[in-house]
TIRO-2110 file (N, C-alpha, C; in Angstrom, 1 decimal):
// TIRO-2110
126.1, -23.6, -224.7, N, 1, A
125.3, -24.0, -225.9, CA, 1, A
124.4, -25.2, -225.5, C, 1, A
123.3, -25.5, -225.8, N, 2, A
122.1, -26.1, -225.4, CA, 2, A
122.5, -27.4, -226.8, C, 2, A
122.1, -28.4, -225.9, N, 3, A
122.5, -29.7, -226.9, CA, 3, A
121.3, -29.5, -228.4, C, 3, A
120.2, -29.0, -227.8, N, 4, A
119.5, -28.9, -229.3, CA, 4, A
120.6, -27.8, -230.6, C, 4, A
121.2, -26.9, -230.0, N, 5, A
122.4, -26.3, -230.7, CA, 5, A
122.8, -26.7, -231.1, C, 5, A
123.3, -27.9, -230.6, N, 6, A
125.0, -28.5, -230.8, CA, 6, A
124.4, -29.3, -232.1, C, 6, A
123.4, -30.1, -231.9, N, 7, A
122.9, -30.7, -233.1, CA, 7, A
122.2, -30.2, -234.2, C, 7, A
121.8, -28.9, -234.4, N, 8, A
121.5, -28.2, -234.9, CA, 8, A
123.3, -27.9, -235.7, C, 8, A
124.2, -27.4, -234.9, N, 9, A
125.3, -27.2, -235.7, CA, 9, A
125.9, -28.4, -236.3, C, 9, A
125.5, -29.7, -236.0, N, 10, A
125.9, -31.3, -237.1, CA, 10, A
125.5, -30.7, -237.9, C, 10, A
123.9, -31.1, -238.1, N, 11, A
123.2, -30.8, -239.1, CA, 11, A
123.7, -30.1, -239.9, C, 11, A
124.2, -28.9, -239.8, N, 12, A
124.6, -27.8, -240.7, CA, 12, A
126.1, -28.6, -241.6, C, 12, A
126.5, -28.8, -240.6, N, 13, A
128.1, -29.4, -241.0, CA, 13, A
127.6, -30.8, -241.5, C, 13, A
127.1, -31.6, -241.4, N, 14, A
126.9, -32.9, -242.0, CA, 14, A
126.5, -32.3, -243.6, C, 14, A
125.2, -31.0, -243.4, N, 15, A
124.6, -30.5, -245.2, CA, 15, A
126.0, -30.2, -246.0, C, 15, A
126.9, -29.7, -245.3, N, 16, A
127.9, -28.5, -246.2, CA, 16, A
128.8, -30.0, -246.5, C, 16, A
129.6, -30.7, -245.8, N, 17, A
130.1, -32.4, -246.5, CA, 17, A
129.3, -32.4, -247.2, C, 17, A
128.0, -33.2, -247.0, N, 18, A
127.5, -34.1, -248.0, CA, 18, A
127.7, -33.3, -249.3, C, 18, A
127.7, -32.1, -249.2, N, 19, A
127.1, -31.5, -250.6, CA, 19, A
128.2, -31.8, -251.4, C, 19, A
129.8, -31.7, -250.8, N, 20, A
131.0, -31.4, -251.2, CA, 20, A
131.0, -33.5, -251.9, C, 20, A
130.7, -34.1, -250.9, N, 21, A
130.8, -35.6, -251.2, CA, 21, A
130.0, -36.3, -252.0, C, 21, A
129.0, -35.5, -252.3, N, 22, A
127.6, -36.7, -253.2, CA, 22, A
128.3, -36.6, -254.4, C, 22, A
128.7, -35.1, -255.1, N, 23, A
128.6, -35.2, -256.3, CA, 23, A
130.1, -34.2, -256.9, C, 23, A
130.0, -33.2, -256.0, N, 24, A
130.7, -32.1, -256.4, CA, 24, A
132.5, -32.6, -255.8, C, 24, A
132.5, -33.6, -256.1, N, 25, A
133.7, -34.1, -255.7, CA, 25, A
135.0, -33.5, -255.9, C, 25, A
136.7, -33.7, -255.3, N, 26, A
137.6, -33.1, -255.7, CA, 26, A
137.8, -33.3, -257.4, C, 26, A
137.6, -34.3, -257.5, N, 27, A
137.8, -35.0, -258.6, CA, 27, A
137.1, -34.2, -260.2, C, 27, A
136.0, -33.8, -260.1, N, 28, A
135.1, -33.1, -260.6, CA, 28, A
135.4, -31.8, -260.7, C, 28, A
136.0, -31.0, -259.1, N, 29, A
136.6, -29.8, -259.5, CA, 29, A
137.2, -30.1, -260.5, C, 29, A
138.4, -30.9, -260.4, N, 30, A
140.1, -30.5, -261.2, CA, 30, A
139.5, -30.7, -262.5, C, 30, A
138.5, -31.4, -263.0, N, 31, A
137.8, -31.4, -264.2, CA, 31, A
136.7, -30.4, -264.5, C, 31, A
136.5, -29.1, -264.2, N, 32, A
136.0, -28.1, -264.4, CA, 32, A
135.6, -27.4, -265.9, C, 32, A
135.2, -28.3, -266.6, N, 33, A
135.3, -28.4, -267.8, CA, 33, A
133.8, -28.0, -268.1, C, 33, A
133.0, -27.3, -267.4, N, 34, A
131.4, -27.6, -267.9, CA, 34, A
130.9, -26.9, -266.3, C, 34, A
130.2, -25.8, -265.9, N, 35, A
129.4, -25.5, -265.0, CA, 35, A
128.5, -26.6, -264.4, C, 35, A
128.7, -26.7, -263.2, N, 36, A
127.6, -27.4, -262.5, CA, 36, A
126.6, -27.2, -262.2, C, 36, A
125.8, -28.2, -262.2, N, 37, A
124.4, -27.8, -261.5, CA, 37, A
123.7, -28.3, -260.1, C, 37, A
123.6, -27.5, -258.9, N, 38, A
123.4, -27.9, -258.0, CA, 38, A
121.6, -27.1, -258.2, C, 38, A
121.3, -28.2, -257.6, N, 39, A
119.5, -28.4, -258.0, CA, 39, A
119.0, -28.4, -256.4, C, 39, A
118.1, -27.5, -255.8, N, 40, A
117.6, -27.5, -254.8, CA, 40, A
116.0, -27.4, -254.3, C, 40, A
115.5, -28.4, -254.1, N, 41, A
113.8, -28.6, -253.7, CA, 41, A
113.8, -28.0, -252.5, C, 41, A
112.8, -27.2, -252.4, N, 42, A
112.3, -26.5, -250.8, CA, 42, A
110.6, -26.5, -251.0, C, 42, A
109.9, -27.1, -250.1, N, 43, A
108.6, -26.9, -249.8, CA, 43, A
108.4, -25.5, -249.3, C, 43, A
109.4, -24.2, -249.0, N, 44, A
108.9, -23.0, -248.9, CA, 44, A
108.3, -22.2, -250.0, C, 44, A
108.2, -21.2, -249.6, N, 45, A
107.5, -20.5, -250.8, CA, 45, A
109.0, -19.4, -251.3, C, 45, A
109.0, -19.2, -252.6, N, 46, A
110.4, -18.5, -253.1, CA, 46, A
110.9, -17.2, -252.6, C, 46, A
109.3, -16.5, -252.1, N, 47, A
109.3, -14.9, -251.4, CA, 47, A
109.7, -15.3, -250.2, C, 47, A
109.7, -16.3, -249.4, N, 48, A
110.1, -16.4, -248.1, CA, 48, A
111.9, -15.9, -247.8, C, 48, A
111.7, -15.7, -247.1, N, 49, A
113.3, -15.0, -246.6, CA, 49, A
114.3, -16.1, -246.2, C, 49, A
114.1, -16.7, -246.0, N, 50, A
114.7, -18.3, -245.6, CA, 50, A
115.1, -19.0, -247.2, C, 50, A
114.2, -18.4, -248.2, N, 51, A
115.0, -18.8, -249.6, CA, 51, A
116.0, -17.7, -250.1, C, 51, A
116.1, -16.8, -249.5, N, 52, A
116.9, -15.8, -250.2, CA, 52, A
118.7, -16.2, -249.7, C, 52, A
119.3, -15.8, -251.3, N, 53, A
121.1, -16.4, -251.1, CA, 53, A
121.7, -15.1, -250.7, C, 53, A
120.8, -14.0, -250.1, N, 54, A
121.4, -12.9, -250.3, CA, 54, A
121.1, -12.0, -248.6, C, 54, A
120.5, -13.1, -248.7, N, 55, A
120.1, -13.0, -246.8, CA, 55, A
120.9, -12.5, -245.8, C, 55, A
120.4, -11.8, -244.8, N, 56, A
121.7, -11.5, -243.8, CA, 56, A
121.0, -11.7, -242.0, C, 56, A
121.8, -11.4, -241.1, N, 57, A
121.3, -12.0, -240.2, CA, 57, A
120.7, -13.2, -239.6, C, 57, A
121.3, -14.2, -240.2, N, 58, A
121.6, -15.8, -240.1, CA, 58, A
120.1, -16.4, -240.2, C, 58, A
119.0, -15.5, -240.9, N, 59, A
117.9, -16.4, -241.8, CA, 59, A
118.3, -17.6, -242.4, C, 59, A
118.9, -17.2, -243.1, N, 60, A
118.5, -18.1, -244.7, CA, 60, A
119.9, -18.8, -244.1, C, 60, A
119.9, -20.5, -244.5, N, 61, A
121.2, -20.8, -244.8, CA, 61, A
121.9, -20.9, -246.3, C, 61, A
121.0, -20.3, -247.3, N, 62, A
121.8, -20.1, -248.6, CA, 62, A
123.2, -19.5, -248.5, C, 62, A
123.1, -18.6, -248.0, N, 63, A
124.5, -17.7, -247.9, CA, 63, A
125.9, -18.3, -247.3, C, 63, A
125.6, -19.1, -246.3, N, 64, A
126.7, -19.9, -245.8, CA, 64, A
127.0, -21.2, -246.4, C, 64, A
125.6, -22.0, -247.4, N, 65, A
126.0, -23.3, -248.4, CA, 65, A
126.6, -22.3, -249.3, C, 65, A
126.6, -21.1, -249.9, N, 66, A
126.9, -20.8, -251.1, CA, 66, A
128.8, -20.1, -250.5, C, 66, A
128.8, -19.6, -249.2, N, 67, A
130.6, -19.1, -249.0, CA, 67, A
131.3, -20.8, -248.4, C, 67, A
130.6, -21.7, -248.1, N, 68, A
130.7, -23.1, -247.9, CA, 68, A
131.7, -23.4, -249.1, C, 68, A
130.7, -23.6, -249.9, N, 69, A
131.0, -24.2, -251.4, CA, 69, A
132.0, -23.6, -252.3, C, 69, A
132.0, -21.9, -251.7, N, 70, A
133.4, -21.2, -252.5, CA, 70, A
134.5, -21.7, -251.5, C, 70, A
134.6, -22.3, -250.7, N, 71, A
135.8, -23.0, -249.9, CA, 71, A
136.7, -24.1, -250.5, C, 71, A
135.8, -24.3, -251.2, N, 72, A
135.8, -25.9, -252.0, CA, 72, A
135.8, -25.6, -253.7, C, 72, A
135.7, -24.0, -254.1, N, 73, A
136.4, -24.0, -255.1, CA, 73, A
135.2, -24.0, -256.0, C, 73, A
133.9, -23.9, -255.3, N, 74, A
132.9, -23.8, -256.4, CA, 74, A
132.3, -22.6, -256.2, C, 74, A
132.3, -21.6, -257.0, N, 75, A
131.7, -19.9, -257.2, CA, 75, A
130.5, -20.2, -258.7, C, 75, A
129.6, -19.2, -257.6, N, 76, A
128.1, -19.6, -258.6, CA, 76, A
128.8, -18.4, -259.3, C, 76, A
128.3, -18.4, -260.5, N, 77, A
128.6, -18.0, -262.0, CA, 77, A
129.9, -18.2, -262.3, C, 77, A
130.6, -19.3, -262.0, N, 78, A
131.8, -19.4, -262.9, CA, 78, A
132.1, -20.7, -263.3, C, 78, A
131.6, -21.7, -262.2, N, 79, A
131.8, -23.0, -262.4, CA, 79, A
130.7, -23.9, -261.4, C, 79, A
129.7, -23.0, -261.4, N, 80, A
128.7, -23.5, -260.3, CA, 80, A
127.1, -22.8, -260.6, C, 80, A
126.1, -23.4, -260.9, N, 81, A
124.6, -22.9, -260.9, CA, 81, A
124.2, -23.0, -260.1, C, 81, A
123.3, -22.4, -259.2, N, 82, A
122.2, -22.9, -258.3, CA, 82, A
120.7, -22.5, -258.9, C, 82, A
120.1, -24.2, -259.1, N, 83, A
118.9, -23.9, -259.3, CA, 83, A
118.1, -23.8, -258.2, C, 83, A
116.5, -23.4, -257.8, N, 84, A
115.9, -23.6, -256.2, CA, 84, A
115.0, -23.6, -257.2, C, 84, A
113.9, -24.7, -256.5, N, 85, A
112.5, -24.7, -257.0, CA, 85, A
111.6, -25.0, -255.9, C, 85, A
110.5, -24.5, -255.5, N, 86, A
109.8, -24.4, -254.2, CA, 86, A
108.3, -25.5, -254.8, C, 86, A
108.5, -26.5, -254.1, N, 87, A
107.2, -27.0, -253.9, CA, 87, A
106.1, -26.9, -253.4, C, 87, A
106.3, -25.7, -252.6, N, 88, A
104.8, -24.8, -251.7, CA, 88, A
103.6, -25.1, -253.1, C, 88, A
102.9, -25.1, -252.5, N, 89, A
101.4, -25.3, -253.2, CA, 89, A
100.3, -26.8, -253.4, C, 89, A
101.3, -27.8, -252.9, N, 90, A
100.6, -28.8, -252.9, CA, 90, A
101.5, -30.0, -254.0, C, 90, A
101.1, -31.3, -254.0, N, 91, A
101.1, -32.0, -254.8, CA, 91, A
101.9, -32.0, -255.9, C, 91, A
100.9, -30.8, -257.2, N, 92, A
100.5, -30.5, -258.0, CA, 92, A
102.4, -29.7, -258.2, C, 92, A
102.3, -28.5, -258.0, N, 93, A
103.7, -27.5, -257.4, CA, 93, A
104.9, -28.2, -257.2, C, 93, A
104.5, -29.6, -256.3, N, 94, A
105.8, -30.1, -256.3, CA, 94, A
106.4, -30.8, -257.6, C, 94, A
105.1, -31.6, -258.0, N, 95, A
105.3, -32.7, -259.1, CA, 95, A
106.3, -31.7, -260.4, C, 95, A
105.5, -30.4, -260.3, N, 96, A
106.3, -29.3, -261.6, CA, 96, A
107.7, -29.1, -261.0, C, 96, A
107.6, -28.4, -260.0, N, 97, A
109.0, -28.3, -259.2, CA, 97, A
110.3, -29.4, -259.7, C, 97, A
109.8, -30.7, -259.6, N, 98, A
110.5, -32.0, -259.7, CA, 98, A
111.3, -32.1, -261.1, C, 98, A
110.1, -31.7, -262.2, N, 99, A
110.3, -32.0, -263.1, CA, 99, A
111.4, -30.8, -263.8, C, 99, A
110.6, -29.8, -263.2, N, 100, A
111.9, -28.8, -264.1, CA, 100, A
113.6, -28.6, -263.3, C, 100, A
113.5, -29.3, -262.1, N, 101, A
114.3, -29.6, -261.9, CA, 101, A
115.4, -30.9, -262.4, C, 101, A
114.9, -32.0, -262.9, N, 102, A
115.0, -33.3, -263.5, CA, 102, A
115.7, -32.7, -264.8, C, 102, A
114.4, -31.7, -265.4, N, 103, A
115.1, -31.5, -266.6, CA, 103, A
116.4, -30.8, -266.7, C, 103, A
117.2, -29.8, -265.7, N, 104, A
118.1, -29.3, -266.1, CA, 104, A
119.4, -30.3, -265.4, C, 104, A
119.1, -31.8, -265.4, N, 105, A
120.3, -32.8, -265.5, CA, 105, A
121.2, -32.2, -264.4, C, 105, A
120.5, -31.9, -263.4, N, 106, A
121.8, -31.3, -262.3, CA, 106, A
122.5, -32.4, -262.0, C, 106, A
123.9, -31.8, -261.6, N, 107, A
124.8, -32.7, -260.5, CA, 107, A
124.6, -33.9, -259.3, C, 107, A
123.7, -32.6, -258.8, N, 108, A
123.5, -33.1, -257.3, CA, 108, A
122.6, -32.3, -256.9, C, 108, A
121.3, -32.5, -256.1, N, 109, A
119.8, -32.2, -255.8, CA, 109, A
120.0, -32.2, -254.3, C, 109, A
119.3, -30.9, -253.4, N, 110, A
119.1, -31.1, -252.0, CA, 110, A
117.6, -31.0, -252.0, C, 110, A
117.5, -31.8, -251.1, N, 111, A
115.6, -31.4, -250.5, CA, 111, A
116.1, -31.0, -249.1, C, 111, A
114.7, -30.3, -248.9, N, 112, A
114.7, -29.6, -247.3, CA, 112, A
113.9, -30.3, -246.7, C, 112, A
113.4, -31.4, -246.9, N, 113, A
112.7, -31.9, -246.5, CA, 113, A
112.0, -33.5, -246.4, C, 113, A
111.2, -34.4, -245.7, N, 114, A
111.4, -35.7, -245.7, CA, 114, A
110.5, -35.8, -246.8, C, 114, A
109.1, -35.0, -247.1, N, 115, A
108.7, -35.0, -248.1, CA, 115, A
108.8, -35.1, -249.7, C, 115, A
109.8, -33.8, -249.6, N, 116, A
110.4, -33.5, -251.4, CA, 116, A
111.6, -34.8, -251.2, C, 116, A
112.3, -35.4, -249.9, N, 117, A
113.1, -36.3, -250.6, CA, 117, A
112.3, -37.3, -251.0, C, 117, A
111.4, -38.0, -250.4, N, 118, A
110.9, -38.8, -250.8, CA, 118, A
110.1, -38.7, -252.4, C, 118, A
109.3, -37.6, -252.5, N, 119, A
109.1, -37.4, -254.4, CA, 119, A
110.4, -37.2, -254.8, C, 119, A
110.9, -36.8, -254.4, N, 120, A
112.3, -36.9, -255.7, CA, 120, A
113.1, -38.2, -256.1, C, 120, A
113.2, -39.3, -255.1, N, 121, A
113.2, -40.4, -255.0, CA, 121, A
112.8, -41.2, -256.0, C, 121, A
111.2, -40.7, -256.1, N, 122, A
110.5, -41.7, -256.5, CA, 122, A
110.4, -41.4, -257.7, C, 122, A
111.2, -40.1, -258.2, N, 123, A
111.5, -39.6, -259.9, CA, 123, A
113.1, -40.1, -260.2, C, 123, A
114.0, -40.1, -259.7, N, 124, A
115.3, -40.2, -259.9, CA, 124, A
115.8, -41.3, -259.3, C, 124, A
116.7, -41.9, -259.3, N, 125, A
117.8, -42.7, -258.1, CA, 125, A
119.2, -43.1, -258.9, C, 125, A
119.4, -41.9, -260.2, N, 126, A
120.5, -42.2, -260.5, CA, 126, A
120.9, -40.4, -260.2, C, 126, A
120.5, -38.8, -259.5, N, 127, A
121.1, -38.3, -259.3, CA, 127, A
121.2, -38.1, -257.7, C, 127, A
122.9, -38.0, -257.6, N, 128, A
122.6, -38.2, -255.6, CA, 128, A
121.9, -37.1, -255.4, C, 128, A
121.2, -37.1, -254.2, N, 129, A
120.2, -36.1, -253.7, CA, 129, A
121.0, -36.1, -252.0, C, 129, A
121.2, -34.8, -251.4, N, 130, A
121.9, -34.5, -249.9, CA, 130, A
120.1, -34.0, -249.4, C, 130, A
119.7, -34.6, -248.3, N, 131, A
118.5, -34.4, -247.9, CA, 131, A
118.7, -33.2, -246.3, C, 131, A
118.3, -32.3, -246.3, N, 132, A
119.0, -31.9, -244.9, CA, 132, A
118.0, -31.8, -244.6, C, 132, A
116.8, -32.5, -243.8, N, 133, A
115.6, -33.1, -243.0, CA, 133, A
115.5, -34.4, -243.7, C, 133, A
115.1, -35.4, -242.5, N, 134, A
114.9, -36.6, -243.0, CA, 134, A
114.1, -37.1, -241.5, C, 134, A
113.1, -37.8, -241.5, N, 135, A
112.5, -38.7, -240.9, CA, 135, A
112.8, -40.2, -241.0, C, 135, A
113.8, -40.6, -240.4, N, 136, A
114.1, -42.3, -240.2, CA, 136, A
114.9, -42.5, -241.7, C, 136, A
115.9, -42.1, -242.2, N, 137, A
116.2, -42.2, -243.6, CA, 137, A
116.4, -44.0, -243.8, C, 137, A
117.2, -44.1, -242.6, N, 138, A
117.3, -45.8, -242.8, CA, 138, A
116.7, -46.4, -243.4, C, 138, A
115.6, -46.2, -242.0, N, 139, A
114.0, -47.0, -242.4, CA, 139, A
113.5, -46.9, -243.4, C, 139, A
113.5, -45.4, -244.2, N, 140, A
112.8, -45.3, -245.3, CA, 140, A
113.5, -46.2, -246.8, C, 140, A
114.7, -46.7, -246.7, N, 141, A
116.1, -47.0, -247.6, CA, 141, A
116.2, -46.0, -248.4, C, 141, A
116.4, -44.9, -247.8, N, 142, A
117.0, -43.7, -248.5, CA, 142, A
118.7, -43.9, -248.6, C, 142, A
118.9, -44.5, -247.6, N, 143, A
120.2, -44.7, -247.5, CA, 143, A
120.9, -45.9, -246.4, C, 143, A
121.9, -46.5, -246.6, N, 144, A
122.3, -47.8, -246.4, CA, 144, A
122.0, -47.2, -244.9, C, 144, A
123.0, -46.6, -244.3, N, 145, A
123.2, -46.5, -242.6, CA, 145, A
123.4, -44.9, -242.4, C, 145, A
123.6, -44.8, -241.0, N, 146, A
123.6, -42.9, -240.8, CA, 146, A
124.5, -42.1, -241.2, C, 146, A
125.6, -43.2, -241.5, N, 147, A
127.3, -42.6, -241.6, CA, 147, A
126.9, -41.8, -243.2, C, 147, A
125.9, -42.6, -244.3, N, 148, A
125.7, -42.1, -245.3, CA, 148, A
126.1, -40.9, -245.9, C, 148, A
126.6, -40.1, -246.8, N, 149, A
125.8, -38.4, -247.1, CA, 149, A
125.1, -38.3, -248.0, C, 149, A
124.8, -39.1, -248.8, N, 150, A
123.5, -38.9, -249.5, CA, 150, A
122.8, -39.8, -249.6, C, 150, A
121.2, -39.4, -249.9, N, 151, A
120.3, -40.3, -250.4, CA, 151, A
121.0, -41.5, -251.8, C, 151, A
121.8, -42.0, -251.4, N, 152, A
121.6, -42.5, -252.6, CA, 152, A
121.0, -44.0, -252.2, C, 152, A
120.0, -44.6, -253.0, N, 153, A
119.4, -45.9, -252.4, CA, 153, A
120.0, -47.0, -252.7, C, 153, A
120.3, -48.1, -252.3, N, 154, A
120.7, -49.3, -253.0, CA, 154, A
120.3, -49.7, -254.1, C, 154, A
121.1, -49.9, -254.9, N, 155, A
120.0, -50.8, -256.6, CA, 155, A
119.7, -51.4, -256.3, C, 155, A
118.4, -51.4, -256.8, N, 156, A
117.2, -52.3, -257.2, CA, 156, A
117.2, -53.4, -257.9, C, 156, A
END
């Protein structure tokens, strides 16, 4: 296995924790009282195959966050939503993206990107957001230190 692999497979495994740790906590299971909403920003486009949950041949990582997350006791249509909103198109695309995502008060928000984390940032900072791409998160105070799992920023 080639070390860009090996980090490649953190990455994967750091996304699947955080997700379990920002928001969707044990705690939250055993209180299962209300469907979750896990809210997801992608700068791809929605037709792209890399957004499909239904993917096969190790494309898309939807399929493995979504048998991930049933590990942990969360199954989309019973106690779990997945929203995805694609900010392909510019600016404009994302800014909508943001907001209809904002509006359905999710849980806990992923971006794919250092981009959409940063607009989502600069709309929210009371829902945690799991970023799985990040350019210098530190630096940016996305988050206190690396050990972090989510964006969440220090109050202001």
């Amino acid at each position: 296995m080639t070390s860009a692999g090996a980090r490649e497979l953190t990455r994967r495994g750091l996304l699947r924790t955080a997700i379990g740790a920002a928001a969707l906590t044990p705690a939250a299971a055993a209180a299962q009282d209300r469907v979750r909403i896990l809210g997801m920003l992608s700068n791809l486009p929605m037709s792209d195959p890399l957004m499909s949950a239904k993917a096969t041949g190790g494309y898309s990582r939807l399929p493995r966050l979504i048998s991930d997350l049933e590990t942990y006791g969360w199954v989309l249509g019973r106690n779990l939503r997945l929203e995805i909103r694609s900010s392909a198109g510019g600016p404009d695309a994302r800014d909508t993206a943001i907001r209809e995502l904002l509006a359905l008060n999710p849980d806990v928000i992923i971006t794919i990107s250092s981009i959409e984390t940063a607009a989502m940032l600069a709309k929210t900072r009371t829902i945690p957001i799991v970023f799985s791409t990040a350019a210098d998160p530190v630096d940016r105070a996305w988050c206190k230190a690396w050990r972090d799992r989510a964006a969440m920023p220090p109050a202001s």
